[in-house]
Each structure stands twice: as structure tokens, then as C-alpha cells.
Biopython code that builds the backbone (N, CA, C, O; Angstrom):
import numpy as np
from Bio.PDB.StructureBuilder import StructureBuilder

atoms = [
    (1, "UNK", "N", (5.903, -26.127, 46.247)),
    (1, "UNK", "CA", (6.339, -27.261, 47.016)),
    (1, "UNK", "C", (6.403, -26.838, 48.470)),
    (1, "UNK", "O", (7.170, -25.949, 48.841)),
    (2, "UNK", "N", (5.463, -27.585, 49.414)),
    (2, "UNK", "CA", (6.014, -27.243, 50.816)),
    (2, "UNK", "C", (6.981, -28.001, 51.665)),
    (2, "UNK", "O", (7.758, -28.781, 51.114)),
    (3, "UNK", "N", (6.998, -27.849, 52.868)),
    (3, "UNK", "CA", (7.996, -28.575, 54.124)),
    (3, "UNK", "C", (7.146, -29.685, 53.850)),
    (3, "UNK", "O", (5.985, -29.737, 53.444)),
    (4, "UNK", "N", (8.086, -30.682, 54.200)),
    (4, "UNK", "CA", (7.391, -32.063, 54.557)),
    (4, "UNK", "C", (7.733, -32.231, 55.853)),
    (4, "UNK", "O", (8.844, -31.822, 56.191)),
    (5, "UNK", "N", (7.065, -32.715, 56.617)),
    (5, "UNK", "CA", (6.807, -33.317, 58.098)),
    (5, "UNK", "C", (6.540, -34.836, 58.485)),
    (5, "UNK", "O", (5.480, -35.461, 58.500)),
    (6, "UNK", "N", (7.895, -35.248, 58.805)),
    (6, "UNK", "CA", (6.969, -36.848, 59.137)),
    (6, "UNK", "C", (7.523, -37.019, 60.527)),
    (6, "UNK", "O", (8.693, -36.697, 60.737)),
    (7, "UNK", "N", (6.719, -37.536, 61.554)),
    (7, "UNK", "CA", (6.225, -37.677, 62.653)),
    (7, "UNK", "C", (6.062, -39.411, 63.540)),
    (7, "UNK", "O", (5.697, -40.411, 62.920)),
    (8, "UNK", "N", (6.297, -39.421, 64.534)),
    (8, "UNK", "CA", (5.709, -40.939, 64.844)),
    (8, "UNK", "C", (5.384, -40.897, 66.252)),
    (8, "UNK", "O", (6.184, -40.145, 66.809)),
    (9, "UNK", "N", (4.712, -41.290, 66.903)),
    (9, "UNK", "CA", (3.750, -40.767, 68.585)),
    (9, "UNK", "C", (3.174, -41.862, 68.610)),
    (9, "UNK", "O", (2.233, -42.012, 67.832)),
    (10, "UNK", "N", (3.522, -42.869, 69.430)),
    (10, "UNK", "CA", (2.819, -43.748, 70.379)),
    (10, "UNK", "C", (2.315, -45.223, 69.045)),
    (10, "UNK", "O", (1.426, -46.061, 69.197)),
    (11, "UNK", "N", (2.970, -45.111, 68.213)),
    (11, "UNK", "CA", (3.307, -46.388, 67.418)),
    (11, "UNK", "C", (2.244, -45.864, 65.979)),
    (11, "UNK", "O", (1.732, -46.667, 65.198)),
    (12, "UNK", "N", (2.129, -44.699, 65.917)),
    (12, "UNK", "CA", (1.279, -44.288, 64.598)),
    (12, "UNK", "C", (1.990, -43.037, 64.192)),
    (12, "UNK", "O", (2.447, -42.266, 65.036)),
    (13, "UNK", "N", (2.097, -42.808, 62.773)),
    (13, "UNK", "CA", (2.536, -42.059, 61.590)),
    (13, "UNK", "C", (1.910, -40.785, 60.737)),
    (13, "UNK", "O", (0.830, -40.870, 60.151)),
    (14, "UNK", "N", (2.538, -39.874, 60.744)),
    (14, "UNK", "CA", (1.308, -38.807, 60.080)),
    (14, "UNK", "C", (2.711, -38.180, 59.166)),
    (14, "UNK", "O", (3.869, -38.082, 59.573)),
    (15, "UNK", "N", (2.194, -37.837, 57.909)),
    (15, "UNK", "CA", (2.620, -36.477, 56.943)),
    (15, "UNK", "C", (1.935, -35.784, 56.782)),
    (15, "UNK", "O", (0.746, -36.052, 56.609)),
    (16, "UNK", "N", (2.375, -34.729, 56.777)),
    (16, "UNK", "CA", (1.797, -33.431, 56.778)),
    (16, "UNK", "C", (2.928, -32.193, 55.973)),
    (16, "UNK", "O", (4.082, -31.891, 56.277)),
    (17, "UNK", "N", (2.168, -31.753, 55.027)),
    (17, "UNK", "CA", (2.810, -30.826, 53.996)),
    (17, "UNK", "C", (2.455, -29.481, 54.746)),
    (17, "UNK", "O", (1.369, -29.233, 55.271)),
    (18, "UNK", "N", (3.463, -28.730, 54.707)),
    (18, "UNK", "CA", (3.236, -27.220, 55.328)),
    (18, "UNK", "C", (3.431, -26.427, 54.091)),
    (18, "UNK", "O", (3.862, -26.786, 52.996)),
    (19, "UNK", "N", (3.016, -25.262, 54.507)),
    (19, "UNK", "CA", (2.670, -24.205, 52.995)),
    (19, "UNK", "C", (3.628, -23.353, 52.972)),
    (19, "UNK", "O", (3.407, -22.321, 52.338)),
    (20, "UNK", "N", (4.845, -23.494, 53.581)),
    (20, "UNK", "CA", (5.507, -22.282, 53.749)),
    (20, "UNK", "C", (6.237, -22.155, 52.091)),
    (20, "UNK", "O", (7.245, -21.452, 52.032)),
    (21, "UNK", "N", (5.798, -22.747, 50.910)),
    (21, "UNK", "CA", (6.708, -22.087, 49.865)),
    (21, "UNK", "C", (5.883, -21.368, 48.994)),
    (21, "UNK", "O", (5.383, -22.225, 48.265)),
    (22, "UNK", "N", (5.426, -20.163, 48.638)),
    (22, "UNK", "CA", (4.854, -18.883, 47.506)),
    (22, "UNK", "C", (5.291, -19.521, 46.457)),
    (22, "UNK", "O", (6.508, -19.670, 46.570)),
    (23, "UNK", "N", (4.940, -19.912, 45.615)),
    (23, "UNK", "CA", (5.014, -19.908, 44.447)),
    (23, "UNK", "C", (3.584, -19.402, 43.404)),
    (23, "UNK", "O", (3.466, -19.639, 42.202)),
    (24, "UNK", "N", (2.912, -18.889, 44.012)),
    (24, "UNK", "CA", (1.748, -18.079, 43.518)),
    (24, "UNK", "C", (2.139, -16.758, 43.127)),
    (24, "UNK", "O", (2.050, -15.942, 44.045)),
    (25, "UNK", "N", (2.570, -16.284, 41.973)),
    (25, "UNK", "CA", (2.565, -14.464, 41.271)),
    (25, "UNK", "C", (1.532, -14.079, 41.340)),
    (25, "UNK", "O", (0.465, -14.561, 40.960)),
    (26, "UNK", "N", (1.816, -13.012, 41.925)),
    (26, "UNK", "CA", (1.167, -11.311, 42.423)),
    (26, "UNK", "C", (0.629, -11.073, 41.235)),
    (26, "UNK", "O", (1.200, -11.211, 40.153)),
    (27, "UNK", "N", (-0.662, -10.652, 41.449)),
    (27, "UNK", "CA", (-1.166, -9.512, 40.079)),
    (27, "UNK", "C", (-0.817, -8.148, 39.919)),
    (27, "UNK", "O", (-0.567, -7.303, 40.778)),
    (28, "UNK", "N", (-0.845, -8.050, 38.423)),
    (28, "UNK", "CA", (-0.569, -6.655, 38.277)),
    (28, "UNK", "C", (-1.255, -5.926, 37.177)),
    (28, "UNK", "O", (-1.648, -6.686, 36.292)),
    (29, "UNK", "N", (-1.493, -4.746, 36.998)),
    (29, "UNK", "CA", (-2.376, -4.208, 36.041)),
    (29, "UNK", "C", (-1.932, -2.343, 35.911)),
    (29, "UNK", "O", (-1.866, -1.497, 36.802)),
    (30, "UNK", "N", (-1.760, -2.262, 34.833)),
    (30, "UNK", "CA", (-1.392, -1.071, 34.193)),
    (30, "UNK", "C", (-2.346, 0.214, 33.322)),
    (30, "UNK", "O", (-3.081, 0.054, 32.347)),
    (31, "UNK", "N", (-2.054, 1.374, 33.997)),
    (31, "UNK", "CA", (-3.059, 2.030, 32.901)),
    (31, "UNK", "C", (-2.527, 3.308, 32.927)),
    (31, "UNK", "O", (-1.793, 3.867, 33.742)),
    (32, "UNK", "N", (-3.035, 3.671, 31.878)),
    (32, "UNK", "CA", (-2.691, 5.492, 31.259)),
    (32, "UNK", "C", (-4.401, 5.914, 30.855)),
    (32, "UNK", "O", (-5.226, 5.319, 30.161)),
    (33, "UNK", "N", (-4.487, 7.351, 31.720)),
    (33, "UNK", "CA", (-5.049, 8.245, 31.252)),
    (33, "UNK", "C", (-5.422, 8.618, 30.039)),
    (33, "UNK", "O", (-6.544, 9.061, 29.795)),
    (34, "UNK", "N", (-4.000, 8.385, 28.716)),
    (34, "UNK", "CA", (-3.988, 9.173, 27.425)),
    (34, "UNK", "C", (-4.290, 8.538, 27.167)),
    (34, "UNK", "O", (-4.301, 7.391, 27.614)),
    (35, "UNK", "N", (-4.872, 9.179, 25.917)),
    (35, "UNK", "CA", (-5.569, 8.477, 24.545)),
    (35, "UNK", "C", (-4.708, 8.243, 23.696)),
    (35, "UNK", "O", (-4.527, 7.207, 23.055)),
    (36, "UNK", "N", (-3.973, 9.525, 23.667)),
    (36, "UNK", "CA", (-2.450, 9.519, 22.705)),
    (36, "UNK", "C", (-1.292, 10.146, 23.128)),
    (36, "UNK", "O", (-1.192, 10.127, 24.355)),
    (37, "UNK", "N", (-0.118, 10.853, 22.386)),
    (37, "UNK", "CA", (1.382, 11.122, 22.868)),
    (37, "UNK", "C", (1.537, 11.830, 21.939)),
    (37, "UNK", "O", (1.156, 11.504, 20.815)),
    (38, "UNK", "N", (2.078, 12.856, 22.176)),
    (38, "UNK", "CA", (2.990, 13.701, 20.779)),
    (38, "UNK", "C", (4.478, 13.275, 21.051)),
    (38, "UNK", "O", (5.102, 13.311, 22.112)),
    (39, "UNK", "N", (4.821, 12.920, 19.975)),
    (39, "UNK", "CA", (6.434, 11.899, 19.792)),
    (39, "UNK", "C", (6.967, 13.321, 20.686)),
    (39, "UNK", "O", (6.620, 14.500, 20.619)),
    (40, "UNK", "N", (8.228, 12.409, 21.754)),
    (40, "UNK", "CA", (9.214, 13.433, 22.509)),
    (40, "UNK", "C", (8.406, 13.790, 23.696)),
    (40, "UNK", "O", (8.974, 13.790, 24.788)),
    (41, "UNK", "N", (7.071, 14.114, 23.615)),
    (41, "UNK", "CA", (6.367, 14.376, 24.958)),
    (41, "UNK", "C", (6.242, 13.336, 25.694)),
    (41, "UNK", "O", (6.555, 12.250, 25.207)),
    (42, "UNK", "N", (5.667, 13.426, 27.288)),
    (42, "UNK", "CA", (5.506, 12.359, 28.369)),
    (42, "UNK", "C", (4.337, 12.576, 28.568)),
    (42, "UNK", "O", (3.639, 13.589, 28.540)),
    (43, "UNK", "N", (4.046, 10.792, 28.920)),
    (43, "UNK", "CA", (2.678, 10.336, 29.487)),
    (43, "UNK", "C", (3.295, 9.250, 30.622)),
    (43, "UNK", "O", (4.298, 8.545, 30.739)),
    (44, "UNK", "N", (2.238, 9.514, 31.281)),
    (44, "UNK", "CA", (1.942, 8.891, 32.621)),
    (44, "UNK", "C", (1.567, 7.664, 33.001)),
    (44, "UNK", "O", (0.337, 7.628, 33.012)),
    (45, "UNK", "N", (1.998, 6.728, 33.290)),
    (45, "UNK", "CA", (1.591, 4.958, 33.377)),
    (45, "UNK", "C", (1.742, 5.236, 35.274)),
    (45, "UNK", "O", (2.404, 5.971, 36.006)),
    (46, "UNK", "N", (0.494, 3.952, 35.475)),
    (46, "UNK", "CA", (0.039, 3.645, 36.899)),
    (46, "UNK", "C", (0.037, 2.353, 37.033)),
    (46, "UNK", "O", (-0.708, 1.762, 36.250)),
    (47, "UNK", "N", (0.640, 1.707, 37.785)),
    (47, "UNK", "CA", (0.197, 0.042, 38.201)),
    (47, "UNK", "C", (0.053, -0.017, 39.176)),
    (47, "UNK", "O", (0.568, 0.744, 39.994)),
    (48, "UNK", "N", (-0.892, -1.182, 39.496)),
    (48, "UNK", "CA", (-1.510, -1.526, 41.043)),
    (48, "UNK", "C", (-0.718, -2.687, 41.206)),
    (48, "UNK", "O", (-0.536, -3.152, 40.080)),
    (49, "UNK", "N", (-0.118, -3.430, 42.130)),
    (49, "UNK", "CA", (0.493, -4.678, 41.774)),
    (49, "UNK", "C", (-0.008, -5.100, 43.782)),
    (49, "UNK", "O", (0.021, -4.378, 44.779)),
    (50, "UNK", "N", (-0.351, -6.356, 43.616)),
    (50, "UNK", "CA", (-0.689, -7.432, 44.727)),
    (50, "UNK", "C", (-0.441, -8.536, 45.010)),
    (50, "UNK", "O", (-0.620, -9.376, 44.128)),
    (51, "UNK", "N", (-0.040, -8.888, 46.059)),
    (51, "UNK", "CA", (0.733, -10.503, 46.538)),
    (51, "UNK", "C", (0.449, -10.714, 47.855)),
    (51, "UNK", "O", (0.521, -9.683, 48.524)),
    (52, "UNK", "N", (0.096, -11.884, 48.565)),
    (52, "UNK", "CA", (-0.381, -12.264, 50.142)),
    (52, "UNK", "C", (1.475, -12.485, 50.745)),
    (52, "UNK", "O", (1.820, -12.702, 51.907)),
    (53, "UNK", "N", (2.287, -12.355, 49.659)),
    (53, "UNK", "CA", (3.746, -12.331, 50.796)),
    (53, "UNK", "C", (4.156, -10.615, 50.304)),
    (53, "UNK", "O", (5.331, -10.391, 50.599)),
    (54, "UNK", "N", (3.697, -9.799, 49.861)),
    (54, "UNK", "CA", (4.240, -8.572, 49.314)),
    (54, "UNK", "C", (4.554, -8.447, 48.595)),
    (54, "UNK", "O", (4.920, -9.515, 48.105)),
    (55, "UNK", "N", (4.844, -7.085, 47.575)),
    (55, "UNK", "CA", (5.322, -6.640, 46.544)),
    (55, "UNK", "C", (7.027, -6.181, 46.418)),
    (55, "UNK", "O", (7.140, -4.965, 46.566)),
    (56, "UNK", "N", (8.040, -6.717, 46.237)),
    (56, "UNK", "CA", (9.346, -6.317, 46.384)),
    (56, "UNK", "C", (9.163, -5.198, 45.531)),
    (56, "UNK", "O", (8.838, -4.207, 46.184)),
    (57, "UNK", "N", (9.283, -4.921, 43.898)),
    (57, "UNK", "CA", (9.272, -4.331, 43.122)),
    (57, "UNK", "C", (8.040, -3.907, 42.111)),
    (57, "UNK", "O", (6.975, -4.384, 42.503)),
    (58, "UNK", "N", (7.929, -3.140, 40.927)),
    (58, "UNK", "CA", (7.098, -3.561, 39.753)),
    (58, "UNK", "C", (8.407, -2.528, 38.767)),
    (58, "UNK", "O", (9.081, -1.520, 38.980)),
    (59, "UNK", "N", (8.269, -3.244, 37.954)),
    (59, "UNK", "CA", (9.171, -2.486, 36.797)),
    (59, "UNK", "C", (8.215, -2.083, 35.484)),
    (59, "UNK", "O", (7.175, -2.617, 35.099)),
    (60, "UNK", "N", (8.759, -1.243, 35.084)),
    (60, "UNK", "CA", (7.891, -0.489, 33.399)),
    (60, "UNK", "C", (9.258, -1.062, 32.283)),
    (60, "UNK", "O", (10.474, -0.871, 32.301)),
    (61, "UNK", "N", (8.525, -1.674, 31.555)),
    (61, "UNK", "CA", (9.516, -1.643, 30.263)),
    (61, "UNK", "C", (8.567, -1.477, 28.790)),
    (61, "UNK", "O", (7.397, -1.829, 28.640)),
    (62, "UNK", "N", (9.359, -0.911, 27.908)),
    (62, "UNK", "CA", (8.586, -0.310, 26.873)),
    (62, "UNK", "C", (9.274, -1.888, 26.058)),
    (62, "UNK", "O", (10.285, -2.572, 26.216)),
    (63, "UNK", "N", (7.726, -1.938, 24.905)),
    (63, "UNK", "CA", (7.868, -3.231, 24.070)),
    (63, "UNK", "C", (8.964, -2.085, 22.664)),
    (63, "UNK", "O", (8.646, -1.020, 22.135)),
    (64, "UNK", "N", (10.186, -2.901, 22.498)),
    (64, "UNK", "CA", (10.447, -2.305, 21.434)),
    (64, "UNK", "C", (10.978, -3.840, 20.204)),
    (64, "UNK", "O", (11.778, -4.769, 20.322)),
    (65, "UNK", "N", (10.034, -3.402, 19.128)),
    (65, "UNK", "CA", (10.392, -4.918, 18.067)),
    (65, "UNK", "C", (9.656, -5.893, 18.498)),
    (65, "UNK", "O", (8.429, -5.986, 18.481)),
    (66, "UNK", "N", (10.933, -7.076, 19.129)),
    (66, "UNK", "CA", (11.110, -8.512, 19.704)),
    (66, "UNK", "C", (11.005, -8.561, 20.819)),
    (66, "UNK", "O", (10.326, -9.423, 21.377)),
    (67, "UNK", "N", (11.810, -7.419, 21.582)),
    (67, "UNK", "CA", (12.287, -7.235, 23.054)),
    (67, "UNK", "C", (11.615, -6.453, 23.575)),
    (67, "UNK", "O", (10.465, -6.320, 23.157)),
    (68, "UNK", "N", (12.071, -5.675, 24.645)),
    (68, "UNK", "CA", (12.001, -5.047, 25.709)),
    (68, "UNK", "C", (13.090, -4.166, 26.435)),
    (68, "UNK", "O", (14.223, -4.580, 26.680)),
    (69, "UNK", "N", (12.572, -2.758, 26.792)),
    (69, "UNK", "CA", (13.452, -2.599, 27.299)),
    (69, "UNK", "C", (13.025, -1.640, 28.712)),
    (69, "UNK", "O", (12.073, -0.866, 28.611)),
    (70, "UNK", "N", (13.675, -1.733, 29.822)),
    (70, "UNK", "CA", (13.511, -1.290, 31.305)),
    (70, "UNK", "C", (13.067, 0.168, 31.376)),
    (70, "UNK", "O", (13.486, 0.471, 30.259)),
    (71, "UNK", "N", (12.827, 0.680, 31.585)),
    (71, "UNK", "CA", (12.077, 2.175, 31.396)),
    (71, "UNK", "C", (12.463, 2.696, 33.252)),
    (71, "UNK", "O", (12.644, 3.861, 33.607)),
    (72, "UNK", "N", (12.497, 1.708, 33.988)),
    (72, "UNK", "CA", (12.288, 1.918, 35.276)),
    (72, "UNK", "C", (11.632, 1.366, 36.635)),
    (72, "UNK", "O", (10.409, 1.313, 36.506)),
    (73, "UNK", "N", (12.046, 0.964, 37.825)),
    (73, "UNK", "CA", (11.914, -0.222, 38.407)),
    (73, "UNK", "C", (11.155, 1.083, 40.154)),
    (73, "UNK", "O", (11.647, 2.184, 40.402)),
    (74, "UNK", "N", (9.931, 0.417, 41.007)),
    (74, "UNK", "CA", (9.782, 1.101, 42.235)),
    (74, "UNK", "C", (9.575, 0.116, 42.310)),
    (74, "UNK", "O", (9.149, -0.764, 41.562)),
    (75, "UNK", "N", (10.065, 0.249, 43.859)),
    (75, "UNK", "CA", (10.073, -0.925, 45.387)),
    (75, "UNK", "C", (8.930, -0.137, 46.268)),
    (75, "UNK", "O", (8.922, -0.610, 47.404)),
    (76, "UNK", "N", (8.021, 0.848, 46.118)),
    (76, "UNK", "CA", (6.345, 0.744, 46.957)),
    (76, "UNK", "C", (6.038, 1.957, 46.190)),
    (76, "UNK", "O", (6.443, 2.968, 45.618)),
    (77, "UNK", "N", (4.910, 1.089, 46.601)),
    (77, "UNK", "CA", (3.520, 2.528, 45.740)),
    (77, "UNK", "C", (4.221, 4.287, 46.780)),
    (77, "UNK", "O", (4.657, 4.787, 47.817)),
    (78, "UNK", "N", (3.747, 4.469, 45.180)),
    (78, "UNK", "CA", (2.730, 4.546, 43.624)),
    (78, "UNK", "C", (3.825, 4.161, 43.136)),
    (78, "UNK", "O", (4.958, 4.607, 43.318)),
    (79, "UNK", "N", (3.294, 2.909, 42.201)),
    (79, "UNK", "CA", (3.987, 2.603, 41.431)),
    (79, "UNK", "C", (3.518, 2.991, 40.061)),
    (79, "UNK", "O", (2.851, 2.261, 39.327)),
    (80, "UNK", "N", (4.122, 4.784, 39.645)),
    (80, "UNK", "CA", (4.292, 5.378, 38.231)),
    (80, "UNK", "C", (5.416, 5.812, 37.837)),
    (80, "UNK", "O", (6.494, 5.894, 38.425)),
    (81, "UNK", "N", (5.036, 6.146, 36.582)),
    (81, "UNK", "CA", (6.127, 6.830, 35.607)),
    (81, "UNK", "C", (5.477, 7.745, 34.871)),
    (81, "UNK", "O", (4.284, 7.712, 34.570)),
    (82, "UNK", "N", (6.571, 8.876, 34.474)),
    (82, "UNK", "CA", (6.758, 9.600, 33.496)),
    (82, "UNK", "C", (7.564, 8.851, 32.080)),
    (82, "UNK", "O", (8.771, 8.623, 31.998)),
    (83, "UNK", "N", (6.764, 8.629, 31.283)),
    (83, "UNK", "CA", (7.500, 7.962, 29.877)),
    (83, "UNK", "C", (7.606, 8.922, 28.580)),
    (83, "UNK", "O", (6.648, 9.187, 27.855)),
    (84, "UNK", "N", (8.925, 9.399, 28.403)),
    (84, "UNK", "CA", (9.137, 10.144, 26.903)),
    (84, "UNK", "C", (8.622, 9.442, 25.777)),
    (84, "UNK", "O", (9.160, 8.360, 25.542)),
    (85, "UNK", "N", (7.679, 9.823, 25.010)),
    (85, "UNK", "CA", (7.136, 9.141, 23.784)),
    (85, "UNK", "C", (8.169, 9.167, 22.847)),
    (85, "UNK", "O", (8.645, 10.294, 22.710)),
    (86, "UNK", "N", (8.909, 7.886, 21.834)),
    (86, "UNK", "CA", (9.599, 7.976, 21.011)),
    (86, "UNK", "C", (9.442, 8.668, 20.589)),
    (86, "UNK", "O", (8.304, 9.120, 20.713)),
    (87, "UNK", "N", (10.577, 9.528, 19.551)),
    (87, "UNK", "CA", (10.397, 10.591, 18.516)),
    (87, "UNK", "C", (11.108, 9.685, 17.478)),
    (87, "UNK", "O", (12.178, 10.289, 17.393)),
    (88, "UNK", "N", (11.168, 9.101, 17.009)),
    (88, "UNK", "CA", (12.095, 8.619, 16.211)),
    (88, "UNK", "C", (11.108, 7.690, 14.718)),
    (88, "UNK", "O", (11.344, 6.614, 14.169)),
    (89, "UNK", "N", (10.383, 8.366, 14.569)),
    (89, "UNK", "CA", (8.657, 7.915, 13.712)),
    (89, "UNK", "C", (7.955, 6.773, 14.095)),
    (89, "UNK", "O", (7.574, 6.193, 13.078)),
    (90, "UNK", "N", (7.642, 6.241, 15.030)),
    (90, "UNK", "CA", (6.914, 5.270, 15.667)),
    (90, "UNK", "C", (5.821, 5.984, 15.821)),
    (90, "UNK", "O", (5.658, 7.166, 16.123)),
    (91, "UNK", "N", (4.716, 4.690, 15.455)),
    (91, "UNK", "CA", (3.524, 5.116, 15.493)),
    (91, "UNK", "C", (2.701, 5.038, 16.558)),
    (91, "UNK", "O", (1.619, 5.624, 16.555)),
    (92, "UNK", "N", (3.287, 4.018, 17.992)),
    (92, "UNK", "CA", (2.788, 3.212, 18.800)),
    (92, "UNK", "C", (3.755, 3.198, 20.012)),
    (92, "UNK", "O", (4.890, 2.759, 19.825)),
    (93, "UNK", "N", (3.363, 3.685, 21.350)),
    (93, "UNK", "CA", (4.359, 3.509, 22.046)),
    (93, "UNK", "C", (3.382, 2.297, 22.991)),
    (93, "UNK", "O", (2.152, 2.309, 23.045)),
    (94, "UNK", "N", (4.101, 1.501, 23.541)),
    (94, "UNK", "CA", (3.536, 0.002, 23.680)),
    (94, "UNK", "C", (4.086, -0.406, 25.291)),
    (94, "UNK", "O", (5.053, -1.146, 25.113)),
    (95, "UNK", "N", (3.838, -0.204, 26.914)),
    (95, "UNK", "CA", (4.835, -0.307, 27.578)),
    (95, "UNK", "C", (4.040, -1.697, 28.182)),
    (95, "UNK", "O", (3.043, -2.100, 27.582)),
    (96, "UNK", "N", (4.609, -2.518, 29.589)),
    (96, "UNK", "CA", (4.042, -3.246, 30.139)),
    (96, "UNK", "C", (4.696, -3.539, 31.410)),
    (96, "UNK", "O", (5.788, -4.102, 31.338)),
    (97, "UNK", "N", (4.188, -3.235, 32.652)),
    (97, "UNK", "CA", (4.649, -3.635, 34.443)),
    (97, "UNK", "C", (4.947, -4.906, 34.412)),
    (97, "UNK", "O", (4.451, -5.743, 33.657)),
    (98, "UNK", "N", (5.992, -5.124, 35.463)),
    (98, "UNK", "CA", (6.522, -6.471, 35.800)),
    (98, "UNK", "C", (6.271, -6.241, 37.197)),
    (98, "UNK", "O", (6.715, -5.263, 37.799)),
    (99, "UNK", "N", (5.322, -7.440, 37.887)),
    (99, "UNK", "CA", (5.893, -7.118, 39.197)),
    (99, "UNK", "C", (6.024, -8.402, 39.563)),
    (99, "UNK", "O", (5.439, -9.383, 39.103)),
    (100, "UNK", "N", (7.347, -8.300, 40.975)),
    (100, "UNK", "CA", (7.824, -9.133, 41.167)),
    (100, "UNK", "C", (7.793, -9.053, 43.192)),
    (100, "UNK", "O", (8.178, -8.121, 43.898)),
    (101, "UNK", "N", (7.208, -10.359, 43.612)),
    (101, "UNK", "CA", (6.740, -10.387, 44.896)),
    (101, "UNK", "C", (8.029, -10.613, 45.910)),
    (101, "UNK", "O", (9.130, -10.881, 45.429)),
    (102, "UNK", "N", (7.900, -10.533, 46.860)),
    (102, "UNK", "CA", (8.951, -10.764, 47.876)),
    (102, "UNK", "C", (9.736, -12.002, 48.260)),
    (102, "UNK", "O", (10.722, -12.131, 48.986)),
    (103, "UNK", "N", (9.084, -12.797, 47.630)),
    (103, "UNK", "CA", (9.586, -14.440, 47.260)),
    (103, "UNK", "C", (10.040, -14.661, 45.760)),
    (103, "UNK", "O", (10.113, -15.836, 45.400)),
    (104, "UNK", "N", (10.354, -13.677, 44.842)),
    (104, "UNK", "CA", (10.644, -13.502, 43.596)),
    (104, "UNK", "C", (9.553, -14.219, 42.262)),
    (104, "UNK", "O", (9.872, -14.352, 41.080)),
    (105, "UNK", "N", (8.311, -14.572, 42.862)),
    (105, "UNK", "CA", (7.834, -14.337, 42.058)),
    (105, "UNK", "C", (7.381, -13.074, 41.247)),
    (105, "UNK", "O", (7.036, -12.002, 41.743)),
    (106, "UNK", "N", (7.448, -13.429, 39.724)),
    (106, "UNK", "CA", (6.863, -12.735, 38.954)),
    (106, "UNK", "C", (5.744, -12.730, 38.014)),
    (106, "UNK", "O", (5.471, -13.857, 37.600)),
    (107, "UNK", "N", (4.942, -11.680, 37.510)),
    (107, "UNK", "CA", (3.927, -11.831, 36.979)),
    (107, "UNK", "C", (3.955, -10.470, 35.458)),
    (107, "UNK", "O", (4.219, -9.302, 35.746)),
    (108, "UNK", "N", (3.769, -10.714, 34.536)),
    (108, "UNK", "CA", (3.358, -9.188, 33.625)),
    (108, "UNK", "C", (2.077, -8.561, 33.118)),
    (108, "UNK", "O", (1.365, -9.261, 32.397)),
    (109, "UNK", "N", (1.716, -7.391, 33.393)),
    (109, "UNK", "CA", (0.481, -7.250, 33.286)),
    (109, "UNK", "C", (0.392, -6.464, 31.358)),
    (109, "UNK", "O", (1.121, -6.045, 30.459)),
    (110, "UNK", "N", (-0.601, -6.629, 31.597)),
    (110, "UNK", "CA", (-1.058, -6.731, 30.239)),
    (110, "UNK", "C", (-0.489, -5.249, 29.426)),
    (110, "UNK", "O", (-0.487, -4.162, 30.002)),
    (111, "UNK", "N", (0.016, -5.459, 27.888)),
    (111, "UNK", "CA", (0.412, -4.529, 27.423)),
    (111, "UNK", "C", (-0.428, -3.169, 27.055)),
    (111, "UNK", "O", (-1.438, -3.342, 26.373)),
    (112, "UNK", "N", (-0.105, -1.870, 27.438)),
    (112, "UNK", "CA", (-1.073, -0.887, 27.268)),
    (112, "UNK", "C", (-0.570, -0.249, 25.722)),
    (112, "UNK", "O", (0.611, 0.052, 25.894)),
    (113, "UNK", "N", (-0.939, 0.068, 24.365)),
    (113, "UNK", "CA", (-0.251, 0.512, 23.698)),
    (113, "UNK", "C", (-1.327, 2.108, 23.294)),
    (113, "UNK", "O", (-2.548, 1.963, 23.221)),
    (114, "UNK", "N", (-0.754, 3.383, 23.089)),
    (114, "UNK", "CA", (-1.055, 4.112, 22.627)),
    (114, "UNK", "C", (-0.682, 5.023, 21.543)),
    (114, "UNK", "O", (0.396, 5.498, 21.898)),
    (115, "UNK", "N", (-1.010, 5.522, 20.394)),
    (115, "UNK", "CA", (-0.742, 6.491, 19.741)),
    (115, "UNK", "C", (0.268, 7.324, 19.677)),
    (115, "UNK", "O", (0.119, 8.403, 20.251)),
    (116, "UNK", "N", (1.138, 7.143, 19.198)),
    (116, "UNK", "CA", (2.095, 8.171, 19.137)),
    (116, "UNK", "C", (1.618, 9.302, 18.099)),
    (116, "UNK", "O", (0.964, 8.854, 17.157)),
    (117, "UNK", "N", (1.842, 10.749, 18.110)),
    (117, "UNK", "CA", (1.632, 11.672, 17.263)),
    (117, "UNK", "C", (2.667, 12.175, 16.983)),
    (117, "UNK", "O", (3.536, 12.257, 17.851)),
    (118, "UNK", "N", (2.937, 12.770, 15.399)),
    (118, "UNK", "CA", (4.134, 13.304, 15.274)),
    (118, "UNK", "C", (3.798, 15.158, 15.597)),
    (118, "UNK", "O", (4.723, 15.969, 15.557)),
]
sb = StructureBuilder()
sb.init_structure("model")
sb.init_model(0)
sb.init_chain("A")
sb.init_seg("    ")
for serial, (resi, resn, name, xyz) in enumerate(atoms, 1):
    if name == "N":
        sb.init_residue(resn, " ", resi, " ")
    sb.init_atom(name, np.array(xyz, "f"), 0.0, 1.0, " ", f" {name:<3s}", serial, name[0])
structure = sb.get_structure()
């Protein structure tokens, strides 16, 4: 939704919508190196995240079940992590970036899941 503008000059009328409101989410995209994880060891996640008003944040959260849970939040590149692979017999460690632009939009990039090894 932008500003609305209404106007009147010499007995004629104009509106005019201004763009000042973002409501367009930033892209974002996630990736790991590994192929797989030995349960308890760490692997490495990278996201690129982009917006024409900026990037406030991108957060990592690992898919666990139903939910989700926060793994860890950066405010500017590089936006990575070090992630402990469950040990707890999971076969799949599953994470996914949130990023969220300077006007609070948000966007999630696609889930990366890899191999856990025991």
C-alpha cells in the first residue's frame, strides 16, 4: 500500500500513489558443502539473502517434527553457521534461513536436508 496524494492547482485534480511502502520479501537461499554429518559432528550452512530496502537479519532454524527451532540469527554477511548434527538417532538433519528485510519483511528459503551418520 502506498502514500496517497491528492492535490488541486488552478481548478484541476490529480492522485497519485507514492511507493514508499516494501512490502516485497527479500530472497534467500541456503547451502551446505556436505553430503553428510556424523551425529554430534558440525557442518557448515551459507545463505545469501537480498532486498532493494536491505537485509536486517537471516536466521538458521533446524526443522524438528512439526516445528522449528532457532539455531541462530546474523544481522550482515556472511551469513553462516556451524550446526552440531543431532546425536540422538536421527537420520536427517533438515535446517532452513529466514531472512527478514529492514521493513520486516520476511521470506524462507528452501529446506536443505542431509544425512545424518551414526
Amino acid at each position: 500500500m502506498g502514500a496517497l496524494l491528492l492535490a488541486a492547482c488552478g481548478g484541476g485534480l490529480y492522485v497519485s500513489v507514492g511507493s514508499g511502502f516494501d512490502d516485497s520479501p527479500p530472497s534467500v537461499t541456503l547451502a551446505t558443502a556436505a553430503n553428510s554429518v556424523v551425529a554430534g559432528q558440525q557442518v557448515q550452512y551459507a545463505a545469501a539473502a537480498a532486498d532493494e530496502s536491505g537485509i536486517d537479519n537471516v536466521a538458521l532454524y533446524r526443522v524438528d517434527g512439526s516445528g522449528s527451532v532457532l539455531l541462530g540469527r546474523v544481522s550482515q554477511p556472511p551469513y553462516d553457521w556451524l550446526v552440531t548434527a543431532p546425536a540422538d538417532g536421527r537420520v536427517t538433519l533438515s535446517v532452513f534461513a529466514r531472512a527478514t528485510d529492514n521493513n520486516g519483511n520476511r521470506t524462507d528459503s528452501a529446506v536443505v536436508s542431509i544425512p545424518v551418520v551414526p
